[in-house]
C-alpha positions as CSV (number, residue, x, y, z in Angstrom):
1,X,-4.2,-30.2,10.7
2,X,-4.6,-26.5,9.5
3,X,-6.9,-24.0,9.6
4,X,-8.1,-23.0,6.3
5,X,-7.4,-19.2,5.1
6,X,-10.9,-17.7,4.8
7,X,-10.8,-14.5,2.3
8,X,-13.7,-12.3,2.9
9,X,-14.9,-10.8,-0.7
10,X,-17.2,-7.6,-1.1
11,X,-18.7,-9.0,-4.3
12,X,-20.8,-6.3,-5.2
13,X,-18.6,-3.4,-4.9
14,X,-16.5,-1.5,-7.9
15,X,-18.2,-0.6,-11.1
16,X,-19.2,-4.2,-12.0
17,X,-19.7,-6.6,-9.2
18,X,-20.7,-10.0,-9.3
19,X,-20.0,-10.3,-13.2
20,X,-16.2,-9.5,-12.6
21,X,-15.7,-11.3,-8.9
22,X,-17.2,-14.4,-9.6
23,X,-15.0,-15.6,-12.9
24,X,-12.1,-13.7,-10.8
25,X,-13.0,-16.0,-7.7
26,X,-12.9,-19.1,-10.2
27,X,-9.3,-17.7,-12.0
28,X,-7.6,-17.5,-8.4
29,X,-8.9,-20.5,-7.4
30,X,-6.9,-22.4,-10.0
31,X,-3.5,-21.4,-8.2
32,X,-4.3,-21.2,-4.9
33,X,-4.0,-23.9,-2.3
34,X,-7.0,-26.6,-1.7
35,X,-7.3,-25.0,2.4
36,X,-8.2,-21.4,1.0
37,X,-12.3,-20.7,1.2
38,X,-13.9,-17.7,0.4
39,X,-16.9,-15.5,2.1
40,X,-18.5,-13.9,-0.8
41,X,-21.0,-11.0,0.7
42,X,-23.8,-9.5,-1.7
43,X,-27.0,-10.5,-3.2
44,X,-27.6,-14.2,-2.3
45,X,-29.9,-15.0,-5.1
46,X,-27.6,-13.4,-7.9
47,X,-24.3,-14.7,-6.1
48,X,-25.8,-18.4,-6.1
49,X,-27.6,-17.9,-9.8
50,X,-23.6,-16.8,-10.8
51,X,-21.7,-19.5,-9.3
52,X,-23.9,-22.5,-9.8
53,X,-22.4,-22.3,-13.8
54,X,-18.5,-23.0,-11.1
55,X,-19.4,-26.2,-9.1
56,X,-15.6,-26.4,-8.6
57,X,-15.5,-23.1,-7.0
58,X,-18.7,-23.0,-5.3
59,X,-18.4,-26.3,-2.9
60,X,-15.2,-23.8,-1.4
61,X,-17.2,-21.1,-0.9
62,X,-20.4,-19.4,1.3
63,X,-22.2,-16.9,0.6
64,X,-23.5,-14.3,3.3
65,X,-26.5,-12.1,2.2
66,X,-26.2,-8.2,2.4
67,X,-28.8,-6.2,1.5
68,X,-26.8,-2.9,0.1
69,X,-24.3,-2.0,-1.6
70,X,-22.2,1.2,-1.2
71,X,-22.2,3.6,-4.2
72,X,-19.2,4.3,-5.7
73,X,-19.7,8.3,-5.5
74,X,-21.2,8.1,-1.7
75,X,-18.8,10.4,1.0
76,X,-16.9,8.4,3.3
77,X,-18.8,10.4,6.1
78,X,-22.3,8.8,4.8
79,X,-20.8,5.6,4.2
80,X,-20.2,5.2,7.8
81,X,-23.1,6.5,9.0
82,X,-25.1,3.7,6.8
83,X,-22.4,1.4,6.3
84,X,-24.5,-1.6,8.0
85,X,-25.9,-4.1,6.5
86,X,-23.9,-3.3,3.2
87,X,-21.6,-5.9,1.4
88,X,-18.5,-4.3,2.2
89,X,-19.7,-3.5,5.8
90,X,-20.1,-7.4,6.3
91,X,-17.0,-8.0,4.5
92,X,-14.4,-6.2,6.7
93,X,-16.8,-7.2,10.0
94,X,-15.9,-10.8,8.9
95,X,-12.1,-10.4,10.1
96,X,-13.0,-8.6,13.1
97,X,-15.4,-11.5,13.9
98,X,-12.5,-13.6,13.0
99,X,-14.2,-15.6,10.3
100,X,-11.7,-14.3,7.9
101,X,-8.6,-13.3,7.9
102,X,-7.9,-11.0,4.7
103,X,-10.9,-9.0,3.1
104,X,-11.3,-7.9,-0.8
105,X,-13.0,-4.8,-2.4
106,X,-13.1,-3.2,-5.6
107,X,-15.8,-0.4,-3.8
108,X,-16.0,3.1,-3.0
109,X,-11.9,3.6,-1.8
110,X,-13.0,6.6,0.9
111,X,-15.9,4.5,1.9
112,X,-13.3,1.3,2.4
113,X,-11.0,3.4,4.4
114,X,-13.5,5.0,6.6
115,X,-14.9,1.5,7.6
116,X,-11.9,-0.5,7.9
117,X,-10.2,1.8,10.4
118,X,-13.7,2.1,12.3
119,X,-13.9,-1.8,12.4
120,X,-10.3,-3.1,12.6
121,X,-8.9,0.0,14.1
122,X,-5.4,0.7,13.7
123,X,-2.2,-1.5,14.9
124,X,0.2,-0.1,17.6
125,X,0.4,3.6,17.3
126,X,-0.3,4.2,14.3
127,X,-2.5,6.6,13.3
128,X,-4.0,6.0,9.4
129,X,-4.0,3.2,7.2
130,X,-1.9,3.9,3.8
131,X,-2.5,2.4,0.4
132,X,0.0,0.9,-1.1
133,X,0.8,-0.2,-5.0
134,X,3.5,-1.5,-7.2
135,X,4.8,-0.2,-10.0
136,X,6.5,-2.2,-12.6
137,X,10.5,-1.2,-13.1
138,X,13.2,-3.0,-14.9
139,X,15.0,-3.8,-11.4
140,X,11.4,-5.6,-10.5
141,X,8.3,-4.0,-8.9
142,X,8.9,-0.7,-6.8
143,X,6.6,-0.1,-3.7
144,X,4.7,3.4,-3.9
145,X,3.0,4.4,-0.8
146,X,0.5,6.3,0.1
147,X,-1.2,6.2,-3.2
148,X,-4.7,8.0,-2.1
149,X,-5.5,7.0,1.5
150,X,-4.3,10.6,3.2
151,X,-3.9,14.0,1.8
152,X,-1.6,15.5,4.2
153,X,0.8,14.0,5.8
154,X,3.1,15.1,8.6
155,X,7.0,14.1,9.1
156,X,5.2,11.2,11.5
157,X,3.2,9.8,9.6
158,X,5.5,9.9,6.3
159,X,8.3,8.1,8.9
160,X,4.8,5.4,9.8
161,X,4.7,4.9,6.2
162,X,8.1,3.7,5.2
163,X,8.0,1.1,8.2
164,X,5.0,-0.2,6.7
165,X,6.2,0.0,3.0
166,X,9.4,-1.8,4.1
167,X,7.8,-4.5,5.8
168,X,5.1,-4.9,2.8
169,X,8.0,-5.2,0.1
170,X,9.4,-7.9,2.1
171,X,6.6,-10.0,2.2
172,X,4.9,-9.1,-1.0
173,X,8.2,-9.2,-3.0
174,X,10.6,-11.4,-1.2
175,X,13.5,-9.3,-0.6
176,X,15.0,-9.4,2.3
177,X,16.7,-6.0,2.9
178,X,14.8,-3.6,0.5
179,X,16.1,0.2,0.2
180,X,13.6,2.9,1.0
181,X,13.2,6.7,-0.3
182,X,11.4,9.9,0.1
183,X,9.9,11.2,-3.0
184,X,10.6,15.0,-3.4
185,X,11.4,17.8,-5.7
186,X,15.4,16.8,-6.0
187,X,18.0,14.9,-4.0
188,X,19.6,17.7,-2.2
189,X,18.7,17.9,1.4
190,X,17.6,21.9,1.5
191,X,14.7,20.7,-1.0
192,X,11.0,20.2,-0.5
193,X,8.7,20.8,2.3
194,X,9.2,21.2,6.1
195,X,7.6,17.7,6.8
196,X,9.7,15.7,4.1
197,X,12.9,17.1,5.1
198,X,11.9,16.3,9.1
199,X,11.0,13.1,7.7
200,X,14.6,13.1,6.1
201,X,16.2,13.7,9.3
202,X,14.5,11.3,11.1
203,X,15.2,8.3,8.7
204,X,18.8,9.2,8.3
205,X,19.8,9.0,12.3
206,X,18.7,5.7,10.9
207,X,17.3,4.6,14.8
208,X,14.9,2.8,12.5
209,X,16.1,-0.9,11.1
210,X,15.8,0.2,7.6
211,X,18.1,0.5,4.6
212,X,17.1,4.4,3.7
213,X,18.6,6.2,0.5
214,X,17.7,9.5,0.8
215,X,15.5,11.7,-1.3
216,X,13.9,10.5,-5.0
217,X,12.6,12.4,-7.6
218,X,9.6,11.2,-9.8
219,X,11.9,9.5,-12.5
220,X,13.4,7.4,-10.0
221,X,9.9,5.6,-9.7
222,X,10.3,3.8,-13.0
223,X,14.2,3.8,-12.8
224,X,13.9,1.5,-9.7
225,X,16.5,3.3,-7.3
226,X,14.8,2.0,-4.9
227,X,12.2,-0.4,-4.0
228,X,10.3,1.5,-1.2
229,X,9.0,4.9,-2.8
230,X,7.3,7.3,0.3
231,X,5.2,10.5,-0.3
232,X,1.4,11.7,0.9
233,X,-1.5,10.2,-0.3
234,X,-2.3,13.8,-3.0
235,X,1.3,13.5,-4.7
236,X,1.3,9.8,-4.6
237,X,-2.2,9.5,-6.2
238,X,-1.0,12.2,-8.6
239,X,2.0,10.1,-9.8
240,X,0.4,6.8,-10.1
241,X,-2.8,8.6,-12.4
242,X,0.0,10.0,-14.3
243,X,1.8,6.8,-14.9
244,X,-1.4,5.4,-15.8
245,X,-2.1,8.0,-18.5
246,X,1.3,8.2,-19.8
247,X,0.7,3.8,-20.3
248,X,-2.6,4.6,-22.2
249,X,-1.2,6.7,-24.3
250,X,1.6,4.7,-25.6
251,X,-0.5,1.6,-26.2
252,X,-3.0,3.9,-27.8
253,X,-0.6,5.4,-30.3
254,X,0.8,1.8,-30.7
255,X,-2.9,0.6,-32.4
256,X,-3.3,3.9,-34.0
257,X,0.2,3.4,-35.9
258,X,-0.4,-0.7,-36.2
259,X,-3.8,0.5,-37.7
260,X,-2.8,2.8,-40.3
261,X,-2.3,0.3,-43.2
262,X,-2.2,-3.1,-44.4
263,X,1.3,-3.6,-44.0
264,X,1.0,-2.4,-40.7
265,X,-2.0,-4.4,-39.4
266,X,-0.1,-7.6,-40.7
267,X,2.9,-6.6,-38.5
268,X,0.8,-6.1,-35.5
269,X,-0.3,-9.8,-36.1
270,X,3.3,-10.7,-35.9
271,X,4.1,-8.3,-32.6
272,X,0.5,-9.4,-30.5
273,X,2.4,-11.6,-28.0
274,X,5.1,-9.0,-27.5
275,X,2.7,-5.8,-27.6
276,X,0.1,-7.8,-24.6
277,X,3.4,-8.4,-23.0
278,X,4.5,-5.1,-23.2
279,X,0.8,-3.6,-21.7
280,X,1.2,-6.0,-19.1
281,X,4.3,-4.4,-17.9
282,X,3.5,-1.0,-18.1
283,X,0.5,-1.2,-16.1
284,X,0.8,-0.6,-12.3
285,X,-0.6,-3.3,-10.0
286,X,-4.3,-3.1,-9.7
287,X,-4.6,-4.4,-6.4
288,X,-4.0,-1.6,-3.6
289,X,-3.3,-3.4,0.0
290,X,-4.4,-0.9,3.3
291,X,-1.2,-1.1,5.6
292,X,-1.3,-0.6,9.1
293,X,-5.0,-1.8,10.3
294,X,-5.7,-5.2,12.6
295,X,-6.0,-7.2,9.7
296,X,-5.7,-6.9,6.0
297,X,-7.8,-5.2,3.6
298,X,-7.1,-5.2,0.1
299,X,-8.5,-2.4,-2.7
300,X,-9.1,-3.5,-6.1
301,X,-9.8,-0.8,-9.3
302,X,-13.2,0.3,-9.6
303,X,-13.3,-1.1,-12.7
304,X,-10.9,-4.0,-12.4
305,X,-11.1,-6.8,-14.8
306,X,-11.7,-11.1,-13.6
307,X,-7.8,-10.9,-14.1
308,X,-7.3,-7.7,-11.8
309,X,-9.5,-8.5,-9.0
310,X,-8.1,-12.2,-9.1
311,X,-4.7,-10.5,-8.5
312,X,-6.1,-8.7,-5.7
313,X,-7.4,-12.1,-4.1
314,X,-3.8,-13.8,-4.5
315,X,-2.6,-10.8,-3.2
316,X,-4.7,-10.9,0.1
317,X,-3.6,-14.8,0.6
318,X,0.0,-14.3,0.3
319,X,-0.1,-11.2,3.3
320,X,-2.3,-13.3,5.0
321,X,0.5,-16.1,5.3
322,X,3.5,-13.7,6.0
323,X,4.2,-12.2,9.1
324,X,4.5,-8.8,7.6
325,X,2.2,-7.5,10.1
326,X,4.5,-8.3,13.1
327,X,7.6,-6.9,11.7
328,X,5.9,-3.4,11.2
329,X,5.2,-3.6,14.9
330,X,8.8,-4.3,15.9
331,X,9.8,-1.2,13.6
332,X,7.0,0.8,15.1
333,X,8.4,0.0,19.0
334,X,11.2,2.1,17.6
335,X,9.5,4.6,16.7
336,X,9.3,7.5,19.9
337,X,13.0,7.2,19.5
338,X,13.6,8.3,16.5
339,X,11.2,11.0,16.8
340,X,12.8,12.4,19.6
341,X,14.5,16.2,18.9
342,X,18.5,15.5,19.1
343,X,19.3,17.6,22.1
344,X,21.0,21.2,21.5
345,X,24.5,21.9,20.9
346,X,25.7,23.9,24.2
347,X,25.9,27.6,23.1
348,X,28.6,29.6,24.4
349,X,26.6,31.5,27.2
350,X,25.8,28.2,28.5
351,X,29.2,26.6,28.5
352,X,30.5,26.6,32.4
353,X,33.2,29.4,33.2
354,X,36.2,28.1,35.2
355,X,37.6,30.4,38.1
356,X,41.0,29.9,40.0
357,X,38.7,29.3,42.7
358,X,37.3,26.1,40.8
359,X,40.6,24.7,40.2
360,X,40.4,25.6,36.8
361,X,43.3,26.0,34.2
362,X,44.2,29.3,35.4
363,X,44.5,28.5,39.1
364,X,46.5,25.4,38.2
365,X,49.1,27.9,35.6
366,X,49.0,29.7,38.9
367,X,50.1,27.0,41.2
368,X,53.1,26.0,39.0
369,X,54.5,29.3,38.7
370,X,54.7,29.3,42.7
């Protein structure tokens, strides 16, 4: 017999809480297998008052009582200094304890960082946990990491983060071979920054098991050139915000025009389907896996809708069946290989001199000549 999949949930994180994670809980229940339970961490009184309206839901879940809750605006410093006894505390503890094996938050993101890599600490040799996120293309979803977790990043860790992102794409997204790229300024080699071009080096000696393309630009996000995008945490925040805005706009214009008369509203009657269709497609994933820590944590939106943070919950039971983990460990034994500075070409100082004495070229043009 199996052991049922526990999923830890921080259900009074992000802007809304219980409101928003208990009608998600009930929405992912209805496509996930019967051996998945739930730990739901928060108010117990509010968190039992919410879910006795789900019977279904509720006789597959148990609810653990926190006391706080971490504010979304608190500093990742003070979250970890107080962090106890909140419901996103007790949630990550929960997979350390091994009571659960995947956690959920839609809290403070600096505050689930901080305490996740405190907790779970980090697998291998790797040194910070990367946020990952999918974003919709017409060749299928393309991985984008780091989308917030680390500001600066060094050749290393931007190397780190496309094993990770590799071995996330696989299991997330099924493919078996996916192509990876560093996002900079243009293709050419000579471009961008000191630590994406080492990174550039690194990945094309190609000591690594992965199938790297080269440099991206931010076009070739959406284009889907490939399905692993890497950058640092600032310029991958940046372009997912970006993408964001530019998909608010359009479907903002698109009511504005649909409002703007009667012939129009009647056509937007006629379009609905395809126009919720199209917003669905132009929004990035809202649910932001943490690669690299013992265990996985997923990060919801802040202000994630039942149908967001459901996604997130799927999410966190289909990585906590795959074996994604392991293969960024294999990739990661590579690692202090690849890394390793290619040894000097031999200047011409240091190249050997032959002498006739040494039986060299010129004693042997001297010994046929006798």
């Amino acid at each position: 017999m199996t052991q049922p999949l526990v999923i830890s949930i921080d259900a009074m994180g992000g802007d809304h809480g219980p409101p928003v994670v208990i009608p998600a809980l009930v929405r992912a229940l209805a496509s996930l297998p019967e051996d998945v339970r739930f730990l739901l961490h928060g108010d117990e009184a509010v968190l039992t008052a919410a879910l006795a309206k789900h019977r279904d839901a509720a006789r597959r879940v148990e609810i653990r009582h926190a006391e706080r809750v971490i504010a979304m605006d608190e500093k990742p410093a003070q979250a970890l200094r107080r962090g106890k006894g909140t419901s996103m505390w007790a949630a990550v503890e929960a997979i350390r304890e091994g009571q659960a094996t995947a956690a959920v938050s839609a809290g403070n993101t600096g505050a689930l960082v901080a305490i996740s890599k405190l907790i779970l600490r980090m697998t291998g040799d790797l040194e910070r946990p990367a946020l990952v996120t999918s974003i919709p293309t017409p060749r299928g979803p393309t991985t984008l990491l780091d989308a917030g977790a680390n500001i600066d990043c060094d050749a290393e860790r931007l190397v780190e983060f496309a094993i990770m992102g590799e071995a996330y794409h696989r299991a997330a997204h099924g493919l078996s071979k996916p192509t990876v790229g560093l996002l900079n300024v243009g293709s050419e080699e000579m471009k961008g920054h000191e630590e994406v071009r080492e990174a550039n080096r690194i990945l094309r000696e190609g000591k690594i098991d992965l199938d790297y393309r080269g440099f991206v630009e931010g076009d070739d996000i959406t284009h889907g050139a490939v399905d692993v995008v890497v950058t640092d945490g600032f310029t991958g925040n940046v372009a997912l915000k970006a993408m964001e805005g530019a998909a608010g706009f359009m479907i903002a214009e698109l009511r504005s025009a649909f409002a703007s008369g009667v012939f129009a509203s009647l056509g937007y009657m006629l379009a609905r389907p395809a126009l919720l269709k199209f917003r669905e497609r132009l929004s990035p994933t809202p649910a932001a896996p943490l690669l690299g820590l013992n265990g996985i944590v997923v990060k919801c939106h802040g202000g994630a809708s039942d149908r967001d943070f459901a996604m997130a919950i799927r999410l966190a039971a289909d990585l906590a069946r795959s074996d994604f983990s392991a293969e960024i460990e294999r990739n990661m034994r590579r690692l202090p290989d690849a890394l390793a500075e290619p040894a000097p070409a031999p200047t011409i100082e240091a190249l050997p001199t032959e002498t006739p004495a040494s039986g060299g070229s010129e004693g042997a043009a001297q010994g046929a000549s006798e």
